[in-house]
Backbone bond lengths (Angstrom), bond angles and torsions (degrees), N, CA, C in turn:
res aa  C-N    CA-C-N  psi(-1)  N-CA   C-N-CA  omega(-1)  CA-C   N-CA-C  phi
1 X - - - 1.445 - - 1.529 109.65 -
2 X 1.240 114.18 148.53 1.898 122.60 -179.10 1.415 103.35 -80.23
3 X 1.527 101.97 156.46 1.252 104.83 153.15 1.182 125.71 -112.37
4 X 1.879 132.12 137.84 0.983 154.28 -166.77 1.959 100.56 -98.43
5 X 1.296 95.36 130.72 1.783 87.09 167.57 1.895 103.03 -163.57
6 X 1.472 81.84 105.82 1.570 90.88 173.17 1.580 114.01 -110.95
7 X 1.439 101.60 144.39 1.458 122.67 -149.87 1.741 113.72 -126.55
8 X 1.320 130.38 110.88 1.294 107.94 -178.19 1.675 103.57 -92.20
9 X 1.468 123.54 132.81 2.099 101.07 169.08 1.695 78.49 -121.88
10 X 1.445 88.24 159.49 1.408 114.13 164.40 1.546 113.57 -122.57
11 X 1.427 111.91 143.31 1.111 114.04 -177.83 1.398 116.61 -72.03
12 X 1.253 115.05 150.45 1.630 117.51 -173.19 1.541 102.57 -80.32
13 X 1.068 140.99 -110.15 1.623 126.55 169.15 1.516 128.31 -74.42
14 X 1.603 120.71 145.34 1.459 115.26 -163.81 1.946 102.25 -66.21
15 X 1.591 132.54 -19.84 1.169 98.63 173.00 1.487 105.69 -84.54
16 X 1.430 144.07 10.73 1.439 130.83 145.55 1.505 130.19 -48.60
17 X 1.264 103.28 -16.62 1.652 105.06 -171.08 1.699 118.42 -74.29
18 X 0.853 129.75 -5.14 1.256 130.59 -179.48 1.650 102.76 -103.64
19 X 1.167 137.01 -19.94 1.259 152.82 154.56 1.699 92.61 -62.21
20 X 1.326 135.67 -106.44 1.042 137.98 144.98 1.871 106.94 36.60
21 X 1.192 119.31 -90.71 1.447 135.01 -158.32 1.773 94.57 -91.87
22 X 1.247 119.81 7.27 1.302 105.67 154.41 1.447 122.09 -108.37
23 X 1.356 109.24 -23.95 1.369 117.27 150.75 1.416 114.64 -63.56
24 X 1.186 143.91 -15.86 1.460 144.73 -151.74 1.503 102.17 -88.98
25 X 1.495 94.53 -47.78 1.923 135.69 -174.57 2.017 85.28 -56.42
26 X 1.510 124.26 -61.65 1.321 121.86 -124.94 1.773 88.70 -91.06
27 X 1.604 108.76 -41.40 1.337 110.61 150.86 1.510 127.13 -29.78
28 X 1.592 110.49 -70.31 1.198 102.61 -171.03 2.176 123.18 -75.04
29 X 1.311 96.25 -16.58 1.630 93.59 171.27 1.548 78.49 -86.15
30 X 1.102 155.99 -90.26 1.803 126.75 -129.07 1.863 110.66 -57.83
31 X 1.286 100.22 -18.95 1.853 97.83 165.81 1.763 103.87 -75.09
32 X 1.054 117.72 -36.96 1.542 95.82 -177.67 1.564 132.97 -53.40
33 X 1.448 88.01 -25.11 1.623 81.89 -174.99 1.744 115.40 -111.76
34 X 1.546 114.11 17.64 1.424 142.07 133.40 1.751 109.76 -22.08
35 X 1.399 114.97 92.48 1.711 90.64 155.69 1.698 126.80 -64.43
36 X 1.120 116.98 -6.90 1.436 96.38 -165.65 1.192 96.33 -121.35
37 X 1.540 111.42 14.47 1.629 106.08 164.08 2.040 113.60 -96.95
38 X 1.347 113.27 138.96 0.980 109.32 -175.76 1.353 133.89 -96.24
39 X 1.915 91.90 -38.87 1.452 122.13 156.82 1.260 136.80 -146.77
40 X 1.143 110.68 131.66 1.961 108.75 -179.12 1.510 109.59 -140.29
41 X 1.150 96.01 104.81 1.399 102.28 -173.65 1.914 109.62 -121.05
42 X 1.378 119.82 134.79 1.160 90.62 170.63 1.921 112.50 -124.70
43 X 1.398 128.41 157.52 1.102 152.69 -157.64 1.686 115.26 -116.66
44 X 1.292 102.72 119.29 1.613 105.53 -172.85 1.568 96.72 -91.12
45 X 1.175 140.31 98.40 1.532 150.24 134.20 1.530 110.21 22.06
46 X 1.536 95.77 168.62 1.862 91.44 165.13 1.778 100.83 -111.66
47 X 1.651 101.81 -12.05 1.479 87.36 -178.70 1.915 106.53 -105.64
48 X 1.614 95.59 129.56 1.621 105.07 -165.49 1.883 110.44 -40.47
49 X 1.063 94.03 145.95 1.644 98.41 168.35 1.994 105.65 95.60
50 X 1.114 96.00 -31.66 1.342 108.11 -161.56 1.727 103.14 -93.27
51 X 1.671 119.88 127.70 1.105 123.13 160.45 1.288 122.48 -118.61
52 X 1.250 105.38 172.84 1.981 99.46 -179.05 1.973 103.86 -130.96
53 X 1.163 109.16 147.71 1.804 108.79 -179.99 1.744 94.76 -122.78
54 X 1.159 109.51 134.12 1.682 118.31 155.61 1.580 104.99 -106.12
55 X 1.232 112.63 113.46 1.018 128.67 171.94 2.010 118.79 -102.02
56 X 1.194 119.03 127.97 1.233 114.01 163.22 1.514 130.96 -135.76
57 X 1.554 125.08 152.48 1.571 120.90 -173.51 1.154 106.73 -133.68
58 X 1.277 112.57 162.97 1.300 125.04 172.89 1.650 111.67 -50.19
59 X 1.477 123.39 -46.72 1.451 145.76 157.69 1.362 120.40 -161.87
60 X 1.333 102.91 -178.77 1.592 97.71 -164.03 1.537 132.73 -65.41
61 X 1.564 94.78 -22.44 1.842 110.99 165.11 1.844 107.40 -59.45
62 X 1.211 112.94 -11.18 1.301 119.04 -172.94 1.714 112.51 -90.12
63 X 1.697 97.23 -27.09 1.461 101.71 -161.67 1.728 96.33 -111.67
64 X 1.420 120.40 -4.25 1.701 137.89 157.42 1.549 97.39 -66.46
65 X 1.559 132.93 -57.09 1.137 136.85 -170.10 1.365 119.28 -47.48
66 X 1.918 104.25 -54.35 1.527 117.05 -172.18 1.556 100.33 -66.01
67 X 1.317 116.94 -58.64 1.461 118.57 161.09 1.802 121.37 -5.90
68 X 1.384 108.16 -65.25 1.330 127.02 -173.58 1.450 99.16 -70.16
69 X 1.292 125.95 -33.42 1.284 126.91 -135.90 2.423 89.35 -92.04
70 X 1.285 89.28 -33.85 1.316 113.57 -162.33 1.262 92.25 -97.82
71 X 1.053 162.56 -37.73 1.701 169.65 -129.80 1.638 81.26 -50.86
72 X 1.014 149.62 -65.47 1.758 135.09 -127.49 1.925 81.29 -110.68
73 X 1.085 127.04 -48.18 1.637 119.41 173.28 2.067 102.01 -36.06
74 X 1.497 99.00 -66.12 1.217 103.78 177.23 1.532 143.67 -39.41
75 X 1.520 97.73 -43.16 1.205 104.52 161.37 1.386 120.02 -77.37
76 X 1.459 140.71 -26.26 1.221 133.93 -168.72 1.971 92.47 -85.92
77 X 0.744 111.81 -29.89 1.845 112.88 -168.08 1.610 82.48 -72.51
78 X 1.249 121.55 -51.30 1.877 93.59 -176.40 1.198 129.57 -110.69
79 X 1.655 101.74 40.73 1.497 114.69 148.20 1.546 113.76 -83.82
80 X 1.146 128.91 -15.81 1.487 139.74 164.47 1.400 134.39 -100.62
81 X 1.755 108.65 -18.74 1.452 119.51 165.57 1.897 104.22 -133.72
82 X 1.247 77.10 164.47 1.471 104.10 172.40 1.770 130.32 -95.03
83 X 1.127 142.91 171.98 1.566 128.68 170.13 1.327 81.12 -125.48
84 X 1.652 120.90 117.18 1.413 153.47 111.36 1.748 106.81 -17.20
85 X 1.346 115.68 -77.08 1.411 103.97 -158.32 1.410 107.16 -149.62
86 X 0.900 146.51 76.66 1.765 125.25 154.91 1.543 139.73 -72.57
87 X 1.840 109.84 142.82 1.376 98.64 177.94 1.016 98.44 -146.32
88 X 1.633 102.39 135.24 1.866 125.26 167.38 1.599 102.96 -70.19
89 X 1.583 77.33 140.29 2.000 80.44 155.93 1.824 93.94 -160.16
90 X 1.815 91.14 109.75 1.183 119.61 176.45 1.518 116.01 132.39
91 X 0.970 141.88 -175.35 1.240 157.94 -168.97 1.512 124.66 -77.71
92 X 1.158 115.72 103.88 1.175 107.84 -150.51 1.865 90.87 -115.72
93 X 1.700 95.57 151.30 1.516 113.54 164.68 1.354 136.06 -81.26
94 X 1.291 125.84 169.91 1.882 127.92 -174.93 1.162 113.28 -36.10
95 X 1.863 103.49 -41.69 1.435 116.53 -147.49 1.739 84.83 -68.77
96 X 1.532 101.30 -53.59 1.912 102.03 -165.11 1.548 104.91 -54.51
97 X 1.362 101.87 -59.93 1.736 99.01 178.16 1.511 118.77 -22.46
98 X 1.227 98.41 -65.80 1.382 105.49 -174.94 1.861 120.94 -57.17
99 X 1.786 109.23 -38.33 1.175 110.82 170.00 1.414 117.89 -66.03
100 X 1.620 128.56 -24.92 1.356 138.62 169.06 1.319 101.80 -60.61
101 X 1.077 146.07 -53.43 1.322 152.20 -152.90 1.707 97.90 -48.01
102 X 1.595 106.85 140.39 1.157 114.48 176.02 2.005 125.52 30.49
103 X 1.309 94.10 38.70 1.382 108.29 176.65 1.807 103.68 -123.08
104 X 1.737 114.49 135.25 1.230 108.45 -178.97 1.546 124.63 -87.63
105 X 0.652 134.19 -116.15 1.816 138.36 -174.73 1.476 121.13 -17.72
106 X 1.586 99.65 23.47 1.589 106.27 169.65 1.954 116.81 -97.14
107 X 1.134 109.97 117.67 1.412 139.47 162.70 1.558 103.84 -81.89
108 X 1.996 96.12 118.34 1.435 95.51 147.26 1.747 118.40 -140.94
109 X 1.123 101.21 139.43 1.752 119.85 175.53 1.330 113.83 -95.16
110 X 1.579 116.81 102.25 0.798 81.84 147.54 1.974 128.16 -118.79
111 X 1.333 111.44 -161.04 1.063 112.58 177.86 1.947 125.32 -49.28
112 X 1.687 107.90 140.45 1.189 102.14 176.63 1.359 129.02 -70.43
């Protein structure tokens, strides 16, 4: 089964946002050429500042990978935004466990 992980960040101040959505851009082409990524798409909100990403993998060793793969994208995107909310849906690995750990507004589903 895949994993699904949708994410709301908000940008930290409105002249950050163009910083923000060029990192957003550099994120989403270095997931394209990811095999074990399936989807990364990201979504501009209705409330300003605020975006949303649907991300999906083959499984969660897939979505640990993009992680690794992105590590320095990642950190510069949340020197300017924040994570609002994330939620798994599916089965998640050590690596996630452990990144869930003591973090708030994370939702996980998994399968019935």
């Amino acid at each position: 089964m895949t994993l699904l992980v949708q994410c709301e960040i908000r940008v930290q101040r409105p002249n950050n946002e163009p910083e923000f959505i060029r990192l957003a851009r550099a994120l989403a082409s270095a997931a394209a050429d990811e095999p074990g990524t399936l989807r990364y798409q990201w979504f501009v909100t209705q409330q300003p500042g605020h975006y949303a990403i649907l991300e999906e993998y083959v499984d969660a060793d897939a979505a640990e990978t993009h992680n690794q793969n992105v590590h320095a994208l990642l950190v510069e995107i949340f020197s300017v935004a924040e994570l609002v909310s994330v939620s798994f849906y599916g089965e998640l690995n050590q690596y996630l466990r452990d990144w869930i750990s003591g973090r708030d507004r994370v939702a996980i589903h998994v399968p019935l």
